[in-house]
Every structure is written in C-alpha cells, then in structure tokens.
C-alpha positions in Angstrom: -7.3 -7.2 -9.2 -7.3 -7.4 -12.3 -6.5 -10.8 -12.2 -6.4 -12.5 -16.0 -9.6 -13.0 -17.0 -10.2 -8.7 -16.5 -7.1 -8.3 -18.5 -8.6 -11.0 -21.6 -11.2 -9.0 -21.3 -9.2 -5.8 -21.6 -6.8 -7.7 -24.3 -10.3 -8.0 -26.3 -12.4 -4.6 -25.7 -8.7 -3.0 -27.4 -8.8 -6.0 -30.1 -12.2 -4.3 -30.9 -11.8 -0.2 -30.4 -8.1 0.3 -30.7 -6.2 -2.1 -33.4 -5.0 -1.4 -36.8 -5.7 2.7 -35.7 -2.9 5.0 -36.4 -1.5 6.7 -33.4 -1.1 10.6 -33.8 0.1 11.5 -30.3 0.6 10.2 -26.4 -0.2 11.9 -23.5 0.9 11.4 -20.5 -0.5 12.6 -17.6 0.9 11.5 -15.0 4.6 9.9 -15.6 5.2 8.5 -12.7 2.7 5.6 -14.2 5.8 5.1 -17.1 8.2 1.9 -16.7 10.6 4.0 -19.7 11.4 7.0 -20.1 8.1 9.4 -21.4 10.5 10.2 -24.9 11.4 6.5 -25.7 7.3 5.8 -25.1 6.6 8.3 -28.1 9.4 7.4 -30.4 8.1 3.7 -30.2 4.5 5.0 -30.5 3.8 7.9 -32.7 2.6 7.0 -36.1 2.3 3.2 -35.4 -0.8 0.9 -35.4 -1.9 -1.4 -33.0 -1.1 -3.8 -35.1 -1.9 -7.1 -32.5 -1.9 -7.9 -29.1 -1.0 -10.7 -26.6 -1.6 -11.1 -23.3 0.7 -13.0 -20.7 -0.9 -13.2 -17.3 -1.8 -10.6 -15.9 0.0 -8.2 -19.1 -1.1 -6.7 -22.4 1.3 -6.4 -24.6 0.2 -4.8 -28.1 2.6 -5.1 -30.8 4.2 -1.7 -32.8 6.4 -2.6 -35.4 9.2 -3.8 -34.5 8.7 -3.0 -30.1 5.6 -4.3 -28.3 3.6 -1.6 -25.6 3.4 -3.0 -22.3 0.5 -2.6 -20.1 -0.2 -4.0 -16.2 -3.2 -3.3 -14.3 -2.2 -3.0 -10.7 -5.2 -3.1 -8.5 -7.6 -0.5 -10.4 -6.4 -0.1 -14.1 -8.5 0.4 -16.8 -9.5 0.9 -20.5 -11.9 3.4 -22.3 -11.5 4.2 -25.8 -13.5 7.4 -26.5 -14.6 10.1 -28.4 -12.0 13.1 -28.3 -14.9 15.6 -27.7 -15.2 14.1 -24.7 -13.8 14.8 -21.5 -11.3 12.3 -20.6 -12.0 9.4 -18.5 -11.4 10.2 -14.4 -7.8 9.0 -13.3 -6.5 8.6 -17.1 -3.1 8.2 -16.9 -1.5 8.0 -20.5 -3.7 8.7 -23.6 -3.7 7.3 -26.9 -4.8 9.8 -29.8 -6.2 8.0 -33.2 -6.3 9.7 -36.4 -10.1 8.9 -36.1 -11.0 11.4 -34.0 -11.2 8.6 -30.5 -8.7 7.8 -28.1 -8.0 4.8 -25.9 -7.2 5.8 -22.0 -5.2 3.6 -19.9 -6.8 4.4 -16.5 -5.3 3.8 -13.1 -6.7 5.3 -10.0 -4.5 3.4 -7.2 -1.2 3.9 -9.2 0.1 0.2 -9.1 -0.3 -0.2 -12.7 2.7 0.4 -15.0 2.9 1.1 -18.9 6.2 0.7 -20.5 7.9 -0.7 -23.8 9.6 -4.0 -24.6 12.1 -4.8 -27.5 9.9 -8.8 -27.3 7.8 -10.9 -25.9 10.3 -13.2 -25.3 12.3 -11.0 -23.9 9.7 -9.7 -21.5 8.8 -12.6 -20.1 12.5 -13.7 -19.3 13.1 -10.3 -17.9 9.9 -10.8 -15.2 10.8 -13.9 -14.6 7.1 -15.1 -15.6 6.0 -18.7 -15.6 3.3 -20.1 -18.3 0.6 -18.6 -18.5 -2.2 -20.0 -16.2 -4.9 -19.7 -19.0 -2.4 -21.1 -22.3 -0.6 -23.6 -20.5 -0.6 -27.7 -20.8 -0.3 -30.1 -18.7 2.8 -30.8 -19.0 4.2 -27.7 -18.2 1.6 -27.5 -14.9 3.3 -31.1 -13.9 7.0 -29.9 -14.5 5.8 -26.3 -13.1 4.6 -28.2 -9.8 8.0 -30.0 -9.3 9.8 -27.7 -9.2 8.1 -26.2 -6.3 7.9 -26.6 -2.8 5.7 -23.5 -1.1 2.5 -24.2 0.4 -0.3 -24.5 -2.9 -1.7 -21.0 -2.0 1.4 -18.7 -2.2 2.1 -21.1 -5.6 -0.6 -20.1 -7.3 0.3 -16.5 -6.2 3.8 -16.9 -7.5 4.0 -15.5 -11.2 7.2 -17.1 -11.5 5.1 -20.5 -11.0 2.7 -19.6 -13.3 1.4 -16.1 -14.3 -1.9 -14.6 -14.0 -3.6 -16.2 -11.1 -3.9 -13.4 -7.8 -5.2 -13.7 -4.6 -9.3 -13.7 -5.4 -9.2 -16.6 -8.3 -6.4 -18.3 -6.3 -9.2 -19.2 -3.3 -11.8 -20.2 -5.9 -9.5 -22.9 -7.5 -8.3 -24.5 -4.5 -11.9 -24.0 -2.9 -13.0 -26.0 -6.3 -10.3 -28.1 -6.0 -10.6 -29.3 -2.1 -7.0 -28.7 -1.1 -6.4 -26.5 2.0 -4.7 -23.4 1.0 -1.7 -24.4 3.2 -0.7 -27.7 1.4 2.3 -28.2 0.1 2.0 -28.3 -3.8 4.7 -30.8 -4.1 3.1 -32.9 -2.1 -0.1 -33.3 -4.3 -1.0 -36.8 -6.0 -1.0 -36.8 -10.0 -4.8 -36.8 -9.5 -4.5 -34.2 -7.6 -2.5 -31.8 -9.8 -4.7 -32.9 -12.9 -8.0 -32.0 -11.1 -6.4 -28.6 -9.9 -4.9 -28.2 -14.0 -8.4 -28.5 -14.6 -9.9 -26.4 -12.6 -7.4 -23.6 -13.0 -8.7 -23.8 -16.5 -12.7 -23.5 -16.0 -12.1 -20.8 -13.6 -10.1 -18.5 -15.5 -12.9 -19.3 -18.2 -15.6 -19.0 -16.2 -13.8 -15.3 -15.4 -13.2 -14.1 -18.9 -16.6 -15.3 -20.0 -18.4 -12.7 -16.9 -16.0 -10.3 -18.6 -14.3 -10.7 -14.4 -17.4 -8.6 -13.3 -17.1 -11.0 -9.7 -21.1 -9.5 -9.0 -22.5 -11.7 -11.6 -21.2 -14.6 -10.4 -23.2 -18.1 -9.2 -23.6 -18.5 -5.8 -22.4 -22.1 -6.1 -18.9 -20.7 -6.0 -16.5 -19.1 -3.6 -16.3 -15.7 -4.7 -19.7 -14.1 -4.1 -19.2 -15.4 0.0 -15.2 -14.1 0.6 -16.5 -12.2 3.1 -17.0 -12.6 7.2 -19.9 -14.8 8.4 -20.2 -16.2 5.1 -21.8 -20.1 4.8 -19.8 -22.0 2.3 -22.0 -22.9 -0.8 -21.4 -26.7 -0.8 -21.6 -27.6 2.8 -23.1 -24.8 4.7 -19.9 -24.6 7.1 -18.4 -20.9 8.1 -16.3 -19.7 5.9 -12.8 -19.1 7.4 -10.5 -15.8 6.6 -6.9 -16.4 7.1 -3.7 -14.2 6.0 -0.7 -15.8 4.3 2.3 -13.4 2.9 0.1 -10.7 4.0 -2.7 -11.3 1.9 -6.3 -12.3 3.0 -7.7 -15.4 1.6 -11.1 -17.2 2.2 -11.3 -21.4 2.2 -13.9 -24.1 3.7 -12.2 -25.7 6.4 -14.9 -28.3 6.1 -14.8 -28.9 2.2 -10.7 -28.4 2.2 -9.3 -29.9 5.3 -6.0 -30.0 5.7 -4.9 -33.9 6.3 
C-alpha cells in the first residue's frame, strides 16, 4: 500500500486543493525522503504552479513548467493540504507553501516513499522501467504484455515492469476474481483466460478508486475484507489459504482457484 487506486485518489484530492496555486517555498523536513538533491527540488519548484498531474501506477507526477514533481507512496504516504495556521500534519515530510495561505504535505511515516524531479514523463517511465499502466492500458498491450512473460501470474502482476500499479493486496483480489491459482504460469493462460483477467484487472482497480482504496468499506463478496487467517472464502465457504511467494504474503481459495 498504496496500491493505484489510493494514489488516483491522491492524483484527484491534489487535482482539487493543490493545482494552478503558486508555490512560495518547500520545506523539507526530512531529506532523506528526496530522490534529487534538496537545491534542484526548489529551483524546479519555487514560483511554479501545479499546473497538471498524471499518474502512472503507483506515481504522481504533477507537471511544473517545463520538469514534472515526482511523488511514490511507499507503504504509508500521504496527502493533506492545509491551512498554514495549522500545525503540520504528523510525519510530513516535504511541504508545499501556496501564496494562499494553505499548504499541501506529502506525508510518509514508514519512509519508503520517495519525492524527486523528472525532466519527462517519458523519460520517467523509461528510466523505471515501468510497464502500462494497469488502470490505462488495452488489450492489446495486456496480450503482448503477457507474452512476453513467463513467471508464475502472481509475481506478474507484482512486476511493474509487466505492468505498473497492481501490489500485493489488489494482486490476490484479481486472480481470486479471476479463478487462476496464484502460482500459474501467465504464459500459459488461454486467450479467454487473459481477456477475463484484462477484465477484471480493470473493475478492480475501479472498484478501488471508487472506495477512494479505503479496503474497510469493501463488500464482503470479495477477497479483501477475509485476507486474514481462518477466513471462509466468500464464494464457496472453503478456508482461506495464506502462502508466501518472493517473500510476500498472499491470500487465494484453493477451492475456487485450483491449480490444474
């Protein structure tokens, strides 16, 4: 976490609060946070706008004139924009100061997030190595994405070079939604296979960005709300099972997605 549909839903609070303001000042609390040097951030920031964003997976990237600000999430980031009488949010980590009197925060209390600077989009994405993203991408691309891999269909959807902004949690409800054992090859899938797991990528991710990726308010009908030990799986009523791949903990019905 944040997975993409928390960091739409990021991409659209600063859409809201934070575009078109002028930026008087940046500070940084904590630089170890920074992905560029703490100088180069201000030169590219002070007295620009937020003049748009994009986001591609699991990164926002809001657009200066001519460079773009480049913002990942790790495990626990965060925005607030708020009032600058205020006390700044807990575990703020860079601050953005408006001519308006607000500011937006970029909060991060486990450290894994990263804020830096990029000359493009383009060139961003080539420089991560990203794949489509998960939420903007056709068919097409899925299909030529899918053949060009060979890992088991749970460390695929992982992969961000495969396809970008799908993590562990949303990676379970897809294949859970899609009936394919986590530990299927995902070259090995038939085309109706790939389409219905296209597909479902899809409604997930939308499902996500439309609960804002607050994973409490979720039906219990899916996966997520029973990742947990001695869970029943909401279709058939089998246990859930836990298992660890790349050391990561997933959830899957071994009833519903059976490995054949």
């Amino acid at each position: 976490m944040p997975e993409l549909p928390e960091v739409e839903t990021f991409k659209r609070y600063l859409d809201k609060t934070s575009l078109k303001q002028l930026i008087i000042d940046i500070k940084v609390v904590d630089n170890r946070i920074l992905n560029t040097e703490e100088a180069h951030l201000r030169k590219s920031l002070k007295g620009k706008r937020f003049e748009s964003s994009i986001r591609h997976g699991k990164y926002l990237l809001v657009y200066l004139k001519p460079r773009y600000l480049v913002m990942h999430f790790g495990m626990s980031g965060d925005l607030e924009y708020y009032d600058n009488k205020e006390e700044p949010p807990k575990f703020s980590k860079v601050i953005f100061q408006f001519n308006n009197g607000f500011n937006l925060a970029y909060i991060s209390i486990r450290m894994f997030g990263k804020v830096s600077v990029a000359n493009s989009i383009e060139e961003f994405i080539e420089d991560k190595k990203l794949g489509p993203d998960a939420y903007k991408m056709t068919l097409e691309e899925f299909q030529e994405a899918v053949k060009r891999r060979s890992a088991i269909a749970k460390n695929a959807l992982l992969n961000q070079s495969f396809i970008a902004g799908i993590g562990n949690i949303y990676s379970d409800e897809i294949l859970f939604r899609t009936k394919i054992h986590p530990k299927t090859n995902i070259n090995s899938l038939s085309d109706s296979q790939v389409k219905e797991l296209f597909v479902n990528i899809k409604e997930v991710l939308e499902y996500g960005i439309k609960k804002k990726g607050d994973l409490s308010t979720y039906s219990n009908k899916f996966l997520i709300p029973h990742r947990k030990k001695e869970e029943k799986c909401p279709i058939c009523n089998s246990n859930i099972t836990r298992f660890e791949i790349s050391g990561r903990h997933g959830f899957f019905c071994p009833s519903c997605q059976s490995k054949s």
